[in-house]
C-alpha positions, 0 to 999 in steps of 0.5 A: 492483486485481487482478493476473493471473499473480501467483504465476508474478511471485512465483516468477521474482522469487525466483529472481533474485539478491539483487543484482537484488532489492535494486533491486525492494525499494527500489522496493516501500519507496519506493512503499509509504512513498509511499502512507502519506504521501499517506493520511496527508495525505488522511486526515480528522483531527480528533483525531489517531487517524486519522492515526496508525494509518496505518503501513507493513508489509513481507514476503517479505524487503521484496518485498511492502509493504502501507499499514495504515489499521488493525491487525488486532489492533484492537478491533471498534469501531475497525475499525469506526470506520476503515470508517465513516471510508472508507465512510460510515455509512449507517444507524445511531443516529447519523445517515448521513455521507459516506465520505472514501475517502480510500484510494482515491483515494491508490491512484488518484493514484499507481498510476501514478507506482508502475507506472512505478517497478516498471517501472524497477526491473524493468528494472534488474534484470533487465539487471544480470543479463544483462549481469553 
């Protein structure tokens, strides 16, 4: 998904006070601890690796939130195990397999639910400090 006129939404978000922001960061937690939940259950999981690498990162003070299928420190061949998970092999000397895409379709059934939360939240910000 990509999103046009991110730096100038960043910059305007900064700018507003801790108060406002606090309702934006509870908006960005519940979202992303959503969307790790929901990977989580889609994720196939036959020895337990899987799911367990999906965990949740914040930054920017709690303003951006990001669902980890795989660590960036991990070793190549786990990286590569989490690709052919999502992607599927499609060649290779253990045969082909379909991808579970599982991480897209989390992000396909709740871009939604998370756009209206971020609405709302921006909304409630923005009219606490209007009218503060």
């Amino acid at each position: 998904m990509k999103i046009t006129g991110q730096k100038k939404l960043m910059r305007q978000m900064d700018k507003l006070p801790d108060a406002a922001r606090q309702h934006i960061k509870k908006a960005i937690r519940l979202n992303t601890e959503e969307g790790a939940r929901v990977a989580r259950t889609l994720a196939p999981d036959v020895t337990g690796e899987t799911v367990a690498n999906i965990t949740t990162e914040y930054s920017k003070g709690g303003m951006k939130g990001t669902v980890v299928v795989i660590a960036n420190d991990a070793g190549q061949a786990d990286k590569d195990r989490a690709y052919s998970i999502e992607h599927g092999r499609k060649r290779g000397d253990r045969g082909t397999t379909e991808g579970a895409h599982y991480v897209w379709t989390t992000r396909q059934y709740l871009a939604k639910k998370f756009k209206g939360r971020m609405k709302r939240a921006i909304k409630k910000a923005v009219k606490e400090v209007s009218n503060g």
